[in-house]
N, C-alpha and C positions, 0 to 999 in steps of 0.2 A: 154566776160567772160574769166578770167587766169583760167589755167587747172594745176596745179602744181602736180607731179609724183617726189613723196620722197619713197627710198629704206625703212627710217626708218621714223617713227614720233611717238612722246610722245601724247597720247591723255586723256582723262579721263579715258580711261579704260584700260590705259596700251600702251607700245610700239608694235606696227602692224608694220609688211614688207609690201615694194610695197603699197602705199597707193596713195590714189589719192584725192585731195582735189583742189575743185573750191571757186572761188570769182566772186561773180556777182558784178555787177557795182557799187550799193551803198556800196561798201568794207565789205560786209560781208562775213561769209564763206557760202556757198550754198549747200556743199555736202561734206560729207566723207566717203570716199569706196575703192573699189577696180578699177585698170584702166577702164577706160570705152571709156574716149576722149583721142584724141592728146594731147600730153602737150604741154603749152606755154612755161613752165619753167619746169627745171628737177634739184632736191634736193638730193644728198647723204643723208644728214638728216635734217628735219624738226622741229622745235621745236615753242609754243606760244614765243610770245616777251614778255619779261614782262613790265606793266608800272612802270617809276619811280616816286616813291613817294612822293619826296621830294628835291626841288631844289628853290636853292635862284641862276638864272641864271646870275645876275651880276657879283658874287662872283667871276666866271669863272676868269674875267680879275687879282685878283689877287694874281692866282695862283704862289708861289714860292717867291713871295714877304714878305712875311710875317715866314721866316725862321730861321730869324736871333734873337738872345735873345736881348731883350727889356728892360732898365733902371732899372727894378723889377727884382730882382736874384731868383722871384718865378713868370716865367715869365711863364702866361695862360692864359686862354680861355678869360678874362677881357682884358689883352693887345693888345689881336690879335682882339678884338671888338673893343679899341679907334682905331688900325689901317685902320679897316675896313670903322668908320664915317671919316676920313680922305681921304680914297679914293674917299665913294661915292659923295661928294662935288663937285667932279668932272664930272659928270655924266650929260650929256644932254638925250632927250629921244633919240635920235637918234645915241650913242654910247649905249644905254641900248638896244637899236633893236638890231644893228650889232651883239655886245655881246650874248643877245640873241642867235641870228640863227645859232654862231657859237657854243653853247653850244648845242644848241637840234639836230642840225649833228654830233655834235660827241656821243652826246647820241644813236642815232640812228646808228652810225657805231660801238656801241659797244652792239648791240643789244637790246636796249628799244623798244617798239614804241609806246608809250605814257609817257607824263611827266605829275604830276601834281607841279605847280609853286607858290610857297607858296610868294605869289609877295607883299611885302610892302614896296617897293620905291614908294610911290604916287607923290608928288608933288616936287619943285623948291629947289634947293638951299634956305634955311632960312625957309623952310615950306611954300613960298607962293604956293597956288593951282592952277595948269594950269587952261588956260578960259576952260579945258575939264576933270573934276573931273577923269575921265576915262584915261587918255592923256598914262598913262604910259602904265597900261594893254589894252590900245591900240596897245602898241607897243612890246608886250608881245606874244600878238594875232595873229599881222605881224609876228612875229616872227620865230613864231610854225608855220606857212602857206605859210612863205618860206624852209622853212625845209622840211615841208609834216608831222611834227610830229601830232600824238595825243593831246590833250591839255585839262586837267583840271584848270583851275584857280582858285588860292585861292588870294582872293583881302585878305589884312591884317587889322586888327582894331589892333591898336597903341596905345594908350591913354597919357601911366606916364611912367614916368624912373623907377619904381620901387614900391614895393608894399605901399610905405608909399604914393604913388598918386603925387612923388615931380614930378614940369615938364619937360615935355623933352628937351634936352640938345645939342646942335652942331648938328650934323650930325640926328639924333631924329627927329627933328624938319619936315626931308624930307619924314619919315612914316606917322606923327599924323591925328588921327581924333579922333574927338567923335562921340559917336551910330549914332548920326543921319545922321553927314557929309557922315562918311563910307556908313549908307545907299545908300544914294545918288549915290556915289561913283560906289556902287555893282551894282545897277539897272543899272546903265550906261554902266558899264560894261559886263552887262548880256545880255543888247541890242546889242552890239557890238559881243557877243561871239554867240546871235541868228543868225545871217547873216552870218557866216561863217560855215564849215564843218557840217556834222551831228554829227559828234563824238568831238566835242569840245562841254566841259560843264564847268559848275559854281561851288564852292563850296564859303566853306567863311571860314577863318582862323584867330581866335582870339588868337594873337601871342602867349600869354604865360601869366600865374597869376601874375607875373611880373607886366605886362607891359598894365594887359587890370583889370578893377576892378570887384568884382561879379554884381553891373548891369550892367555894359555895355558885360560882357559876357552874361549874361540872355536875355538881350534887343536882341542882331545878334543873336542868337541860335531860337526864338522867331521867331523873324520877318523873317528871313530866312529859311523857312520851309521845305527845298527839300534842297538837295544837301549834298557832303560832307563836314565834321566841319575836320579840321584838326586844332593842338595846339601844341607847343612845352609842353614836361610837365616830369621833374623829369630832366634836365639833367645836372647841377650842383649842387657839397655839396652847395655853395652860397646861388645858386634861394631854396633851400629844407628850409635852414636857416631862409633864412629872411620869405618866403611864411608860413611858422610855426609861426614865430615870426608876425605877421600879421594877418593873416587868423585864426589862433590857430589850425592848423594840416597840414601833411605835403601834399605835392601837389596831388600826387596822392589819395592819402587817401582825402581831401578836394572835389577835383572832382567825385569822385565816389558818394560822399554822398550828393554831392548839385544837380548832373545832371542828367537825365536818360542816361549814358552812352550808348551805343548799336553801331549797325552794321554803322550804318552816321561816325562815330566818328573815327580819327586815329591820335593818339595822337606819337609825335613824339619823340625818344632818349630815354626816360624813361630809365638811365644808374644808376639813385639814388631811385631803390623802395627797400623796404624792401620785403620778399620772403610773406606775408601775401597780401601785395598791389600786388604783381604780379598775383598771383594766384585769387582773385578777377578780376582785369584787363583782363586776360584770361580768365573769365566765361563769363566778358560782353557781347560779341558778338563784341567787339570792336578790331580794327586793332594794334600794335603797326610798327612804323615806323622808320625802324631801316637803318643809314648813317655810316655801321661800320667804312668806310675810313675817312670819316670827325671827328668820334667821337675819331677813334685814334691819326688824326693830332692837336686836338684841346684838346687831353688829359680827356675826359670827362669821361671813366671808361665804366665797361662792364657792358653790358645788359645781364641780368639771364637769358638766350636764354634756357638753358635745363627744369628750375622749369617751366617758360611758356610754351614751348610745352609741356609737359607732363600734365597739366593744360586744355590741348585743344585749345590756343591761337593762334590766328589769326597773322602771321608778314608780311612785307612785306618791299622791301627795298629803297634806295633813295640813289643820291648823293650829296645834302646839298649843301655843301660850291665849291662843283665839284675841288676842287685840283688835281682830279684825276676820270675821268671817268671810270670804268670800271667793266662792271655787274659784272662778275664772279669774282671779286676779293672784291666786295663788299662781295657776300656769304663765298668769303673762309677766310675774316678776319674775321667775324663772329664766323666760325668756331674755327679757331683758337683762339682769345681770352679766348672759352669756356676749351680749352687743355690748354692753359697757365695758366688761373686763379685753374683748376682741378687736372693739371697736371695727363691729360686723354687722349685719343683716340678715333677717330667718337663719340665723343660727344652729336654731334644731329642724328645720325644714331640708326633707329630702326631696329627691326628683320628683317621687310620686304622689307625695303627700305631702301640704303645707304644715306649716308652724301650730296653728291651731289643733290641725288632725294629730299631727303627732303628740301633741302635747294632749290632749284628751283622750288619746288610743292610750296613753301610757298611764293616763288616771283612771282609766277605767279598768284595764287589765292588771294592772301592778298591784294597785289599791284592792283588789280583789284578791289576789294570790297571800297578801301580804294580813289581810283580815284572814284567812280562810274559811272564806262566804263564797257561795257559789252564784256568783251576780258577776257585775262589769259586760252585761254583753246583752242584746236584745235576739233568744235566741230559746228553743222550744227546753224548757227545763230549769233554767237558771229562774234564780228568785226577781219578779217581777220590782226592781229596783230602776224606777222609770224618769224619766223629767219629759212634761208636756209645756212646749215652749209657743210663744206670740212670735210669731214672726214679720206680723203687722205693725211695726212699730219702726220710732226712727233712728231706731241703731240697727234694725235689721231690714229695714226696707223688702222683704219679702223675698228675700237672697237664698241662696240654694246651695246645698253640699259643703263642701270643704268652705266654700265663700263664709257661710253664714257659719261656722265655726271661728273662725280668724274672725268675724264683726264681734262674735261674743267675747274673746278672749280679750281681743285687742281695743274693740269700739268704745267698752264702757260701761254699757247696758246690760249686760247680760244677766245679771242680779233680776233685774227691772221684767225681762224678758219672760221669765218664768211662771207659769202659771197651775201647773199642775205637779205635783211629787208623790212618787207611788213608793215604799217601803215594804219588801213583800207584799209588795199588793198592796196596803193599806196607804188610802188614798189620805194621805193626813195633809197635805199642801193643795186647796182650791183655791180659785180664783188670785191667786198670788198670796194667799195668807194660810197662815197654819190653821187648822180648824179647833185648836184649841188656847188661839194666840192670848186670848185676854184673861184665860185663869193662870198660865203661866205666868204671863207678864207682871200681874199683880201680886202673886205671890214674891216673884224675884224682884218686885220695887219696893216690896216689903221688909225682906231678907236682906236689902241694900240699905236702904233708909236707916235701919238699925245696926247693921256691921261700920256705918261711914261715922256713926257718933262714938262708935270705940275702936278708933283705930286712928 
């Protein structure tokens, strides 16, 4: 059993000194109190890891590439997408592993300990399907279990290029299924995610009304009875245009009305609702799932973060396209967007709870519901999913409670700050570095070096 001794730790019921918190061997927490054992490990301060919500882990590789303006003098979120079927052409399953595992270490060296992988690379160059319908979130799975991360899968249903049901296109062609293939697909996959960890689970991810029709949305929601539904939904004027112009109402508004929304459900960006769909959206019981740093590299607009809290809604957050990992500055763009577009101050800060607290009560709890992982909280049962933080340093000058939240979101540091990452218990982040930081590294410099001389 690890015996952890933190000066401070956030729990559900508030920040306690001197706390002591154990991990029994299947990576849960076992106990929260006052000293009682030796400690294994000793924490300045303790905080949940939050899971990330939402990641398309290939993307990782092409970071930074995708910077330069594009042949369109109105060049957006459409260009940086023919870029992206361009890249992944190049993709074997085994630069999609590499890829992988260097993404979910660096997630975990910026404090996550769970991802869920909203995963629709299935099959070959040209759409042929590996002889293992499963072949990729097979390698997804390796992935996350050389890491030590957490793992939600979300296998993707793909369909049409676009609400008119034309079909898919270049790079397209390496998502597609129909209901049933995906079935297939998902079982296969679910076999493979039963064998591994306890805390690795299934969900299923019907891309977006785009790209999946109202039956074969109805057909996976149906047949897939358990698990998280995650959906991209609202996050260009484009997808709003044509899903109107199609469907006859706008996406958000459509979904509400055709599906029992609720607590399964974590619908991703929603940057395009009108204040009437938010506010409904937040009664659901449903997640939103918010990538502030992709959604502002990718120009997609702001998420009405204050009408939804105020509403009672559930968020939680992710990093998408991963250009850029990093919890704390996912929360503080958030924030900020809400003062640019307001032209406010603590914005999401209530009476009782600053901008910081709030913003990281809501990554921990939401991103929890939204994985369904039983983490986000430092509390006897829930899976020991930890961050052991320095708080001797000069962004945190040794600051206390909600303070020393606000220094991490907003200071700077907080990345820096980090010292320890526990993953159901498995202690894979010491001394501020992954414990398996340099065979990753090397393999994904490898797997790079060779993708960048054909592409």
């Amino acid at each position: 059993m690890q015996v952890i001794h933190a000066n401070q730790a956030l729990t559900p019921k508030g920040w306690h000194a001197d706390l002591q918190v154990t991990i029994t061997p299947d990576g849960r927490i076992g106990s929260v109190g006052p000293f009682t054992k030796p400690p294994t490990h000793r924490t300045p301060v303790l905080l949940s890891a939050p899971l990330n919500l939402h990641s398309h882990a290939f993307q990782r590789a092409m970071a930074g590439l995708t910077e330069a303006r594009g042949s369109d003098p109105q060049d957006s979120f459409w260009n940086w997408r023919r870029l992206m079927y361009t890249f992944l052409d190049q993709l074997t399953p085994e630069d999609v592993e590499a890829i992988a595992a260097q993404v979910f270490m660096e997630m975990l060296e910026a404090g996550y300990g769970a991802v869920a992988e909203f995963h629709y690379l299935h099959h070959a160059v040209g759409g042929t399907p590996y002889d293992s319908l499963s072949e990729m979130s097979d390698r997804i799975i390796a992935a996350a279990m050389t890491a030590g991360i957490g793992l939600t899968l979300l296998p993707v249903l793909y369909q049409y290029g676009g609400c008119d049901l034309r079909p898919l296109n270049g790079g397209q062609h390496r998502f597609g299924n129909d209901p049933d293939r995906f079935l297939r697909l998902h079982a296969e996959a679910a076999a493979a995610i039963a064998k591994g960890p306890a805390d690795h689970v299934i969900g299923i991810a019907p891309h977006s009304l785009r790209a999946v029709d109202p039956a074969g949305l109805r057909t996976i929601v149906e047949q897939a009875a358990t698990g998280p539904i995650h959906m991209h939904l609202a996050e260009q004027v484009a997808e709003v245009d044509e899903v109107l112009a199609h469907l006859g109402a706008r996406p958000a508004e459509w979904l509400l009305a055709n599906h029992s929304v609720d607590a399964r459900w974590c619908l991703i960006h929603c940057t395009q609702m009108t204040n009437a769909e938010t506010i409904t959206l937040a009664r659901s019981g449903a997640v939103v799932g918010l990538c502030p740093i992709t959604e502002s590299n990718l120009g997609d607009g702001i998420f009405n973060g204050t009408t939804y809290l105020e509403a009672g809604g559930q968020l939680g957050f992710g990093s998408d396209s991963n250009v850029h990992i990093s919890l704390f500055d996912e929360l503080k763009t958030l924030e900020y967007s809400q003062r640019l577009r307001d032209r406010s101050r603590a914005a999401l800060a209530t009476r009782d709870r600053s901008t910081g607290r709030v913003l990281f009560d809501a990554a921990t709890a939401g991103a929890a519901q939204a994985g369904g992982r039983d983490s986000g909280r430092i509390a006897a049962g829930a899976f020991a999913d930890l961050i052991g933080l320095d708080d001797d340093t000069e962004w945190l000058c040794n600051r206390r409670g909600d303070a020393l939240l606000d220094s991490l979101v907003f200071g700077g540091g907080g990345a820096a700050s980090i010292r320890d990452v526990w993953s159901a218990g498995r202690h894979v982040v010491q001394d501020g570095r992954h414990v398996r930081r340099d065979a990753i590294v090397t393999r994904y410099k490898a797997t790079m070096n060779r993708l960048e001389t054909e592409i």
